[in-house]
C-alpha positions as CSV (number, residue, x, y, z in Angstrom):
1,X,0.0,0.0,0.0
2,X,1.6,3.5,-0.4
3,X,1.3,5.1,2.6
4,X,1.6,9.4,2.6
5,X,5.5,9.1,4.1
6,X,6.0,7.0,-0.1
7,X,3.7,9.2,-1.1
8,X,6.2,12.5,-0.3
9,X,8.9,10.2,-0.5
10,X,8.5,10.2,-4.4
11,X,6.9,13.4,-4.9
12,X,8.9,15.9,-2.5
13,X,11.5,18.4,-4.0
14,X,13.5,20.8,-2.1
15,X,13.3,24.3,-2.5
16,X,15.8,26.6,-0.6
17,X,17.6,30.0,-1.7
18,X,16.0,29.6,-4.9
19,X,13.0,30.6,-4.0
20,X,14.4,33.9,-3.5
21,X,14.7,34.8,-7.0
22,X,12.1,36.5,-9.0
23,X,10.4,33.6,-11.2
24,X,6.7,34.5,-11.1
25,X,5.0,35.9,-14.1
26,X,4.2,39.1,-12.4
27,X,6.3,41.0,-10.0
28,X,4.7,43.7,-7.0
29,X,6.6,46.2,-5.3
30,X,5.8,47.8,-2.0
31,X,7.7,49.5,0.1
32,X,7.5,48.2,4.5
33,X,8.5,50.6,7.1
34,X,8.8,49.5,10.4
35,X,7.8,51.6,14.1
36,X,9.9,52.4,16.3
37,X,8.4,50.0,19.1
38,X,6.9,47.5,19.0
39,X,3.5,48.1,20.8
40,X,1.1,45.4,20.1
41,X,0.2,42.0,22.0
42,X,2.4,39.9,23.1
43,X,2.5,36.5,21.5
44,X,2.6,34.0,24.3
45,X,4.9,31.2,24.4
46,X,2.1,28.8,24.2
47,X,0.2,30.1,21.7
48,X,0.3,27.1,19.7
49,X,-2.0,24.3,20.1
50,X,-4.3,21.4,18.7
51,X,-7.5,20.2,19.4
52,X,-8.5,16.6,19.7
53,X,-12.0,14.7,20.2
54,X,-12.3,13.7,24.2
55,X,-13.0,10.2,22.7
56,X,-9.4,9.6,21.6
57,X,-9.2,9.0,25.3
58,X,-11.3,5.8,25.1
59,X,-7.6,4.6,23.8
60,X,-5.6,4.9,26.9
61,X,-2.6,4.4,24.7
62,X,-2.8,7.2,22.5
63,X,-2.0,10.1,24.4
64,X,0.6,9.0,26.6
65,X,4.6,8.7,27.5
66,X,4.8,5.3,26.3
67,X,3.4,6.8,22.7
68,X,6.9,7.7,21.6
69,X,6.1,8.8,18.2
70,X,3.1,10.6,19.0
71,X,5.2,12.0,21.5
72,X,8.1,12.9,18.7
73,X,5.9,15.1,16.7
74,X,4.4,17.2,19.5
75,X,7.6,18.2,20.7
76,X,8.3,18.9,16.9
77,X,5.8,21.6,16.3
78,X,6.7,23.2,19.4
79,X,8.2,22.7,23.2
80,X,5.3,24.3,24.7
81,X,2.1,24.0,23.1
82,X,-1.8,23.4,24.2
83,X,-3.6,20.1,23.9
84,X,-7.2,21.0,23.7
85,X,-9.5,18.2,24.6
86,X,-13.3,18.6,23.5
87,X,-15.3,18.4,20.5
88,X,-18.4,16.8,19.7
89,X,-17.7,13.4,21.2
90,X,-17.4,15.2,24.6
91,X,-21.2,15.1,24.8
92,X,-21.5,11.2,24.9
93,X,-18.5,10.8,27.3
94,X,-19.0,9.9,30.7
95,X,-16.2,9.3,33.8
96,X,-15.2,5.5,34.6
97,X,-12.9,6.4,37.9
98,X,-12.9,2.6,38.6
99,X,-12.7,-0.4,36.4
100,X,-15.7,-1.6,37.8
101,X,-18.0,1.6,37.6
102,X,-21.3,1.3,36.1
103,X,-22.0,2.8,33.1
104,X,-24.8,5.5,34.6
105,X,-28.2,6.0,32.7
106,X,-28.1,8.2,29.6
107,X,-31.2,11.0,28.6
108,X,-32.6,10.7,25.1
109,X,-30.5,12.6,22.2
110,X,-32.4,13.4,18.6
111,X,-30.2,11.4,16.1
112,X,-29.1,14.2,13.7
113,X,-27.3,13.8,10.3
114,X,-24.4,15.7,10.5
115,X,-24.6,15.5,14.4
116,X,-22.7,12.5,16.1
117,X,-24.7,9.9,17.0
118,X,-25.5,8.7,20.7
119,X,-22.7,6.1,21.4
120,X,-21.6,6.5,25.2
121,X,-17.6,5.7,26.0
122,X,-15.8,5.8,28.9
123,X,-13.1,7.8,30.2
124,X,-11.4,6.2,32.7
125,X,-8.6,7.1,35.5
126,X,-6.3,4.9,33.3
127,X,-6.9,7.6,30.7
128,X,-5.9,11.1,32.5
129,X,-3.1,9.1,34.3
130,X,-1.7,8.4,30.9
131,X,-2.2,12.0,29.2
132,X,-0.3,13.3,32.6
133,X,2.7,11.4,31.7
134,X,2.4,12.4,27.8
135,X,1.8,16.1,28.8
136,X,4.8,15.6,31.1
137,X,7.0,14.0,28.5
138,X,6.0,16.3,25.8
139,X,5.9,20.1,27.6
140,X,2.6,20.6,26.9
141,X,-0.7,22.2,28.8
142,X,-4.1,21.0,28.6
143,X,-7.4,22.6,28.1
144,X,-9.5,20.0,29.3
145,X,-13.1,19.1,28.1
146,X,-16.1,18.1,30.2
147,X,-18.8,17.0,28.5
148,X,-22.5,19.0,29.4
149,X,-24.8,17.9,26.7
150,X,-25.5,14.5,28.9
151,X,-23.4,15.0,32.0
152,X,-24.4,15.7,35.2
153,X,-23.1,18.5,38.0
154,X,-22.0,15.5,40.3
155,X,-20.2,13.2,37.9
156,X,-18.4,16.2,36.2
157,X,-17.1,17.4,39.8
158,X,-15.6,14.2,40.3
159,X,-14.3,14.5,37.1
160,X,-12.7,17.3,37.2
161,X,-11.2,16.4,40.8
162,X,-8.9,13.6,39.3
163,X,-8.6,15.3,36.2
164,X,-7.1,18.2,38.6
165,X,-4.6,16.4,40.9
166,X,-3.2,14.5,38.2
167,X,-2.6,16.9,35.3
168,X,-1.8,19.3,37.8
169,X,0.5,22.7,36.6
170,X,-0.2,21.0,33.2
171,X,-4.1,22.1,33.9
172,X,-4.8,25.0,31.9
173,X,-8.4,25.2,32.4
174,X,-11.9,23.3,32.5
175,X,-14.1,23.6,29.6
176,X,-17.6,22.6,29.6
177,X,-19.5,21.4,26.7
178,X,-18.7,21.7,22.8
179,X,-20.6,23.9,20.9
180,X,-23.2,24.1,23.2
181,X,-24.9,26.8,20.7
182,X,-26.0,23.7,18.3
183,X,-27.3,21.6,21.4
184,X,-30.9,22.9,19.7
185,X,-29.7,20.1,17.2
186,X,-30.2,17.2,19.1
187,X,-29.6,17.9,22.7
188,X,-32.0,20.5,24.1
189,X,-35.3,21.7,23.0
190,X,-34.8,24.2,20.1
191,X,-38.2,26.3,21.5
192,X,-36.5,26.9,24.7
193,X,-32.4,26.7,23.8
194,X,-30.8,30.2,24.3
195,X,-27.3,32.1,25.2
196,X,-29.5,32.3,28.7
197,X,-30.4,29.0,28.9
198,X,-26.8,28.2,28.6
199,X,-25.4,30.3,30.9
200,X,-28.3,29.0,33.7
201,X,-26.7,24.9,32.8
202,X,-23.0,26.4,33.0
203,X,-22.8,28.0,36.3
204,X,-24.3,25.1,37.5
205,X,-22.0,22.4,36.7
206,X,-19.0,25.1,37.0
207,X,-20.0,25.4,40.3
208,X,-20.5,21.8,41.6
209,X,-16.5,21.5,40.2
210,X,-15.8,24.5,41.7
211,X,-17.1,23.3,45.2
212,X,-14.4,20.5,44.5
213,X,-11.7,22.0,43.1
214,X,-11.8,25.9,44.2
215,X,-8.6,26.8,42.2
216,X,-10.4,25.6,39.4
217,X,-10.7,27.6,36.0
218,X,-12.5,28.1,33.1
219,X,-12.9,28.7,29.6
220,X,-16.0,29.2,28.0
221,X,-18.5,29.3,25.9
222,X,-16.6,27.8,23.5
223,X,-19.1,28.0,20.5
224,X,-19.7,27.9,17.0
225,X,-20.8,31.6,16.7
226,X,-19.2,34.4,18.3
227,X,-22.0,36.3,19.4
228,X,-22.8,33.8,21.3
229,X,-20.1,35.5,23.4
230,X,-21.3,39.2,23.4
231,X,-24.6,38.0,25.4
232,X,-22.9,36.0,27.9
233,X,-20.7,39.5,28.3
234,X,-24.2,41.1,28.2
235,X,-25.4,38.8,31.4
236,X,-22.4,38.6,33.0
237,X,-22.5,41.2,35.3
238,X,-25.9,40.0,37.0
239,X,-23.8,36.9,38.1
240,X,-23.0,36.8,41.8
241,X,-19.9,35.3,42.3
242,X,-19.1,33.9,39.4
243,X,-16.1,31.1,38.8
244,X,-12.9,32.3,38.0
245,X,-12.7,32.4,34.1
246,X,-9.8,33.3,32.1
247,X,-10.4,33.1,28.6
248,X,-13.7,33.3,26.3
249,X,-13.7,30.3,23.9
250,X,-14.9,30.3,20.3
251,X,-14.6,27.9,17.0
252,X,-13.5,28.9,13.5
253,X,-14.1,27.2,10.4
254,X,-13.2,28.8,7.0
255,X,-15.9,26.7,4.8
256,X,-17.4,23.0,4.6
257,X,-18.5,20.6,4.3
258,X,-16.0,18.9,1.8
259,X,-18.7,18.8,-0.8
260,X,-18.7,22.3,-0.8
261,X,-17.3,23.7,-4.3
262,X,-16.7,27.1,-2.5
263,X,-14.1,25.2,-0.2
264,X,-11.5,25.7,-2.6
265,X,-7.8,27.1,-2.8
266,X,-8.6,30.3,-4.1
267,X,-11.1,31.2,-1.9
268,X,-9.4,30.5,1.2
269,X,-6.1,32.3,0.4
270,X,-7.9,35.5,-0.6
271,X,-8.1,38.6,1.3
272,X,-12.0,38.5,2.0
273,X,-11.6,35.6,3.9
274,X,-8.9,36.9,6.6
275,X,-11.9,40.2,6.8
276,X,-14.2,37.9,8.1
277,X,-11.6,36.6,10.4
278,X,-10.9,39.8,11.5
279,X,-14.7,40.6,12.1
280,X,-15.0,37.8,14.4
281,X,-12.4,38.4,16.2
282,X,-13.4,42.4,16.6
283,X,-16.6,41.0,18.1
284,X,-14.5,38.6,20.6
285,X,-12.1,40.2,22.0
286,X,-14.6,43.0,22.9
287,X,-17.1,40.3,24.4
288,X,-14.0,39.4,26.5
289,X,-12.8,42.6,27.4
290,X,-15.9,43.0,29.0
291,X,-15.5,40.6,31.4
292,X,-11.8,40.9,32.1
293,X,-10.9,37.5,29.9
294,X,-8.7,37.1,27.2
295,X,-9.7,35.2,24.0
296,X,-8.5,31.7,22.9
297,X,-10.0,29.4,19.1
298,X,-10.2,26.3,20.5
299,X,-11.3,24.2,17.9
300,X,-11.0,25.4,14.0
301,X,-9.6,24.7,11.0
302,X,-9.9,24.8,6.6
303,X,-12.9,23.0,6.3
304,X,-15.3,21.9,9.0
305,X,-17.0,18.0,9.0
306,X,-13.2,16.5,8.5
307,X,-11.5,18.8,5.9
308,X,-11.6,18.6,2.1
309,X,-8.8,16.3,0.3
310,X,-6.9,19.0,-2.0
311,X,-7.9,21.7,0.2
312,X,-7.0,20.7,3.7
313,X,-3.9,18.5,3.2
314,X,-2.1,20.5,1.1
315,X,0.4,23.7,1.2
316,X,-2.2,26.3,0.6
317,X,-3.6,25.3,4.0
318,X,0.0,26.1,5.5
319,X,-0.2,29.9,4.0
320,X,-3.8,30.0,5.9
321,X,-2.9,28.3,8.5
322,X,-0.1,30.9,9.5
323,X,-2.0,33.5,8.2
324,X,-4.5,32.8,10.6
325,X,-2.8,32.5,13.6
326,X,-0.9,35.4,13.2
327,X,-4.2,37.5,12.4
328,X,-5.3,36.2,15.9
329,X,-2.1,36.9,17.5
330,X,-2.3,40.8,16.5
331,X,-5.3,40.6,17.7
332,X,-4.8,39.6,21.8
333,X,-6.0,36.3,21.2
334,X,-4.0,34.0,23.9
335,X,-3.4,31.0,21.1
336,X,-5.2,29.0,18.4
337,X,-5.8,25.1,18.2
338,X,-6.6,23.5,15.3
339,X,-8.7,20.3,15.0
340,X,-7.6,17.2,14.0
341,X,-6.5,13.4,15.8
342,X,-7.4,9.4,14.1
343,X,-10.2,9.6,11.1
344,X,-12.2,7.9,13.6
345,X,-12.4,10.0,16.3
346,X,-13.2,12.7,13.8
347,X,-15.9,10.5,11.7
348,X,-17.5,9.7,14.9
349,X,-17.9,13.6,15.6
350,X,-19.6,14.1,12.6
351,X,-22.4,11.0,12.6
352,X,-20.1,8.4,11.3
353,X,-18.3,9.3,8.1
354,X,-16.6,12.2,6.6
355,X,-17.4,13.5,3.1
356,X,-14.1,14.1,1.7
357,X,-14.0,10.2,1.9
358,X,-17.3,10.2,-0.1
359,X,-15.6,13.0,-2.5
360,X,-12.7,10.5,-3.2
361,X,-14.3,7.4,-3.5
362,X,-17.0,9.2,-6.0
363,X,-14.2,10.8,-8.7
364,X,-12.6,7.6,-8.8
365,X,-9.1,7.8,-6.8
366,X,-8.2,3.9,-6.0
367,X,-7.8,2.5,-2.6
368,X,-3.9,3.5,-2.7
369,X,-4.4,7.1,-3.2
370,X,-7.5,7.6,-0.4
371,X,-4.9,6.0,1.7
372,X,-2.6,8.5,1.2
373,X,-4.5,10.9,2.3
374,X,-4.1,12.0,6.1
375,X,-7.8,11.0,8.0
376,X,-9.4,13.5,8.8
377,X,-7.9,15.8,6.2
378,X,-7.1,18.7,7.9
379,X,-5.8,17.4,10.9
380,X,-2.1,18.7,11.5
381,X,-0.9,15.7,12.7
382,X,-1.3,12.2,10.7
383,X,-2.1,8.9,11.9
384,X,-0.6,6.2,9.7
385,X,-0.9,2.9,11.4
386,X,1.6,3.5,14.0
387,X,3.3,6.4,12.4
388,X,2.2,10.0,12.3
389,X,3.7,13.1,10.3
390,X,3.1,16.2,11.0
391,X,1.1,17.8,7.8
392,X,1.3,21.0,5.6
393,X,-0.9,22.7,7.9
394,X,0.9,21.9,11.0
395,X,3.9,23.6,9.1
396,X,2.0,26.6,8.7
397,X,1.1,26.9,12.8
398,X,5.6,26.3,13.4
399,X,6.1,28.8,10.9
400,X,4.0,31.5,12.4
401,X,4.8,30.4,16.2
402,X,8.5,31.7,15.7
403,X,7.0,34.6,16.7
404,X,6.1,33.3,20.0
405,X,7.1,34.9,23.3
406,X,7.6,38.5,21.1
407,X,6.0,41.5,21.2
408,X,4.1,42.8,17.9
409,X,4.7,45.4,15.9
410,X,1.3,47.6,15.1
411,X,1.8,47.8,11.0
412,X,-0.4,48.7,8.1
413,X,2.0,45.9,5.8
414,X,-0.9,44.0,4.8
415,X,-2.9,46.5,4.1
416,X,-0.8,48.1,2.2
417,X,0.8,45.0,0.4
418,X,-2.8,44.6,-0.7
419,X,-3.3,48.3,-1.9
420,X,-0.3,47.5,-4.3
421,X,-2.5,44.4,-5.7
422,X,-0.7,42.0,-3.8
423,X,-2.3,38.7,-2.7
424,X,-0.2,38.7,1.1
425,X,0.1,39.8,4.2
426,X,2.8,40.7,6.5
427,X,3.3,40.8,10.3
428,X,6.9,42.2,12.4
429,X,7.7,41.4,15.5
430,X,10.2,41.8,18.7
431,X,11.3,38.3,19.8
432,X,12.5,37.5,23.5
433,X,16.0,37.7,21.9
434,X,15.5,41.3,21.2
435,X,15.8,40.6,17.5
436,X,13.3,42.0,15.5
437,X,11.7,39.7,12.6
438,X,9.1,40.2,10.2
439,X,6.9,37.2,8.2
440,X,5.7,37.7,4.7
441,X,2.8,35.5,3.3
442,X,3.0,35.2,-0.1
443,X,-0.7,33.8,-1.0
444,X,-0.6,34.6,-4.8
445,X,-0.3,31.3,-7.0
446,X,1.7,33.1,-9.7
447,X,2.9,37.3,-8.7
448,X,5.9,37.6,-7.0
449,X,7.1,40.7,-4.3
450,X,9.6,42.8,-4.8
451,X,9.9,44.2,-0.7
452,X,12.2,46.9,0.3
453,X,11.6,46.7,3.9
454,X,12.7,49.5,6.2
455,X,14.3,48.4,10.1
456,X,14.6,51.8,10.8
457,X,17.6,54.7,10.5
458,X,21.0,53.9,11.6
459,X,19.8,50.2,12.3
460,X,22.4,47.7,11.1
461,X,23.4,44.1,11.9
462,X,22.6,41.2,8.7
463,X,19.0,39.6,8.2
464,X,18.8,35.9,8.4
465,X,16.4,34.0,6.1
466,X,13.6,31.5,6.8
467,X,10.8,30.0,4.1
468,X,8.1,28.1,4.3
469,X,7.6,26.6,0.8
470,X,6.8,23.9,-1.7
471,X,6.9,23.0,-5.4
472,X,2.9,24.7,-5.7
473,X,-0.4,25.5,-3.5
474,X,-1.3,21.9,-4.3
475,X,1.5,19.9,-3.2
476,X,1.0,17.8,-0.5
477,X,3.6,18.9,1.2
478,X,5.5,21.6,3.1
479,X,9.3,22.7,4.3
480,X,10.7,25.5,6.4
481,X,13.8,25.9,5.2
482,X,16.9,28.2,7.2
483,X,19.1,29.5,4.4
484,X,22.4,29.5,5.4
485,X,22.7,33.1,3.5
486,X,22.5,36.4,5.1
487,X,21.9,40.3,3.6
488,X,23.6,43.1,5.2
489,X,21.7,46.2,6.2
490,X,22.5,49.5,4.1
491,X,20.8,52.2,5.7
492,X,18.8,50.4,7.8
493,X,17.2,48.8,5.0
494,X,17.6,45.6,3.0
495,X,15.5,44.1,-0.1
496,X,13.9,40.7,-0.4
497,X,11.6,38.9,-3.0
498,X,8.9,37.3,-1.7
499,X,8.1,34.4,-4.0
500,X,5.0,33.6,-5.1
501,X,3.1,30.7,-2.7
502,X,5.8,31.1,-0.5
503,X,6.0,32.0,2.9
504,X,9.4,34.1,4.0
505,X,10.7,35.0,7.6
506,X,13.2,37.5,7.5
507,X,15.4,38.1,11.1
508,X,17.6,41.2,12.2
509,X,20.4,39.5,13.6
């Protein structure tokens, strides 16, 4: 069978320095000046994260120490990421502490195409001992999910009392319930279902952990709709003592399902679609500023219900995927986690199947190439039997989380790369080093930049190089690449060429 490591084993091709060169058909030049300080957010050091189905837990296994290769590709994409636990599945979960708990009764669910179908797991002590040990071997935190759609207050305190002492500093925050904004769907009465509602079943459950664990934190609403979050800011102030919660939580898909035709490269890369990112996140981060939180995506990616083969898996999803994160970065947001984890897991989310399998198998691709294709599509880290490779849009989350633990720069670059008919965006930042380092997203399929890009007066010291590239938008592949060769300042300034599909970090050393 040709598995995707063949796959890229016969079709990748290195590009380095010679992606510096002008070799579009079209060349843009914009001038970039740089501010004198850098007074935006800072990009925390954990910014980066991924977001798996709680059911993945129902395989003890998976997410622990013993997992070496799982294990391998974590610390990969980054030495101190976020593990977000949730999604869908989280509903039909329910807490096993001992190997001889009863499995308690379940409420009717409405059995919703689309909507993931009402087959209860387990997660058991054996489970959250394990992801201890694999966030301990791997550096990472946790955002941990408990489930609300069938839960009750009792079983999640106790819950979230082992779930507490064991993950310990690793323990980011509680989340409870996934999306709770679709419950109407299948889990609550759509005449009666509201923001309010919501809120009502929250505090309720927050408190009974609470009353358990009083350090205890939270994240929330975490929703499919935004402004789901301006009318919990609206109601928050009535709340008397509410628990302690950090961060407002939202989702973000670009486009789906995979049968979609509008889920397509060129509609994801172009500038509308980071507008309507920015629009959301103008509505967030003023919901949270209300209530003294910050704002985290916990759950998102290219194309909702499993991702889109030729979409999802492939480098254009790396441009957007660093595009995106550094759009939410400049924008306060405390980090982004994309969706992904076994087909599965992901199939089971989404009532049993995922399209983009149904997309394959309908054009004709043989067993061998469906194969090749990481399940779900968009997920950032593959599972190949007992393998897993980290995928073009995992690239794209590294490349833009080199900016982590720096300060941002407040620039007009994209804006105005895009006012000289350029297809990118730019972002500039000052990194815990003290260096100063700007990213250029090069989104255009065929125009190259020509960037003269201003550090500032008297500023001098030699720029270090670093792409993020492949052969074209549709390769199923991606590289960051550190070229070994360096410019010199002259007059502060220095002059690059942003290829076209190309991603380029340039560094102030």
């Amino acid at each position: 069978m040709l598995t995707r490591r063949k796959f890229l084993a016969a079709t990748s091709c290195t590009v380095a320095a010679a992606r510096l060169h002008v070799h579009g058909q079209s060349k843009v030049r914009v001038i970039l000046g740089l501010p004198k300080e850098a007074t935006g957010p800072r990009m925390p050091t954990d910014f980066l994260g991924l977001s798996y189905e709680v059911q993945q837990l129902a395989d003890p296994s998976f997410f622990s120490a013993e997992n070496s290769a799982l294990n391998r590709e974590f610390k990969a994409l980054s030495p101190t990421g976020v593990l977000r636990l949730g999604g869908n599945t989280s509903e039909f979960a329910y807490w096993k502490p001992k190997p001889d708990s009863a499995e308690p009764e379940h409420p009717a669910t409405r059995e919703v195409v689309g909507e993931p179908k009402a087959q209860y797991y387990a997660v058991t002590a054996e489970a959250v001992r394990n992801l201890a040990g694999f966030l301990q071997a791997t550096g990472w935190s946790c955002i941990y999910g408990i489930g609300m759609g069938t839960n009750t207050p009792a079983r999640a305190a106790e819950e979230a009392v082992f779930v507490a002492e064991r993950l310990g500093d690793r323990l980011q925050y509680f989340q409870i319930g996934n999306e709770a904004d679709l419950f109407s769907h299948h889990l609550r009465d759509p005449s009666t279902w509201s923001a309010k509602a919501y809120l009502e079943e929250w505090l309720t459950l927050a408190r009974a952990i609470t009353a358990r664990v009083p350090a205890a934190r939270f994240g929330m609403p975490d929703v499919s709709n935004a402004s789901w979050l301006t009318e919990i800011a609206d109601q928050w102030p009535s709340i008397l003592s509410p628990p302690r919660v950090t961060t407002m939580t939202h989702h973000y898909y670009f486009g789906g399902p995979a049968t979609n035709p509008d889920v397509n490269i060129l509609n994801l890369l172009k500038p509308a679609t980071m507008q309507k990112v920015q629009n959301t996140a103008n509505v967030a981060t003023a919901a949270a500023s209300r209530i003294g939180a910050r704002v985290r995506m916990t759950e998102g990616n290219t194309c909702y219900r499993g991702g889109k083969p030729g979409v999802s898996d492939v480098f254009a999803a790396a441009l957007w995927s660093a595009d995106y994160s550094l759009l939410l970065a400049s924008n306060n947001y405390s980090g982004v986690n994309l969706h992904g984890g076994t087909g599965k897991s992901v199939a089971n989310s989404v009532g049993g199947s995922l399209p983009g399998d149904t997309l394959l198998k309908d054009s004709g691709a043989p067993p061998e190439q469906i194969a090749a294709h990481p399940h779900p599509f968009y997920t950032p880290i593959a599972t190949f039997g007992s393998d897993y490779l980290l995928e073009p849009v995992a690239y794209g989350l590294k490349f833009a989380s080199s900016f982590s633990g720096g300060t941002l720069f407040e620039t007009d670059f994209s804006k105005k790369l895009q006012d000289a008919g350029a297809n990118s965006t730019a972002y500039a930042a000052k990194l815990p080093s003290g260096q100063t380092s700007v990213i250029i997203l090069n989104k255009d399929k065929l125009a190259d930049i020509e960037i003269e890009l201003h550090f500032g007066h008297g500023m001098s010291g030699t720029v270090e190089t670093e792409t993020l590239h492949a052969p074209a938008l549709d390769s199923r592949e991606a590289h960051i690449t550190r070229l070994t060769r360096t410019d010199s300042l002259k007059q502060g300034k220095c002059s690059v060429v942003a290829a076209h599909a190309t991603g380029l970090r340039l560094t102030l050393i």
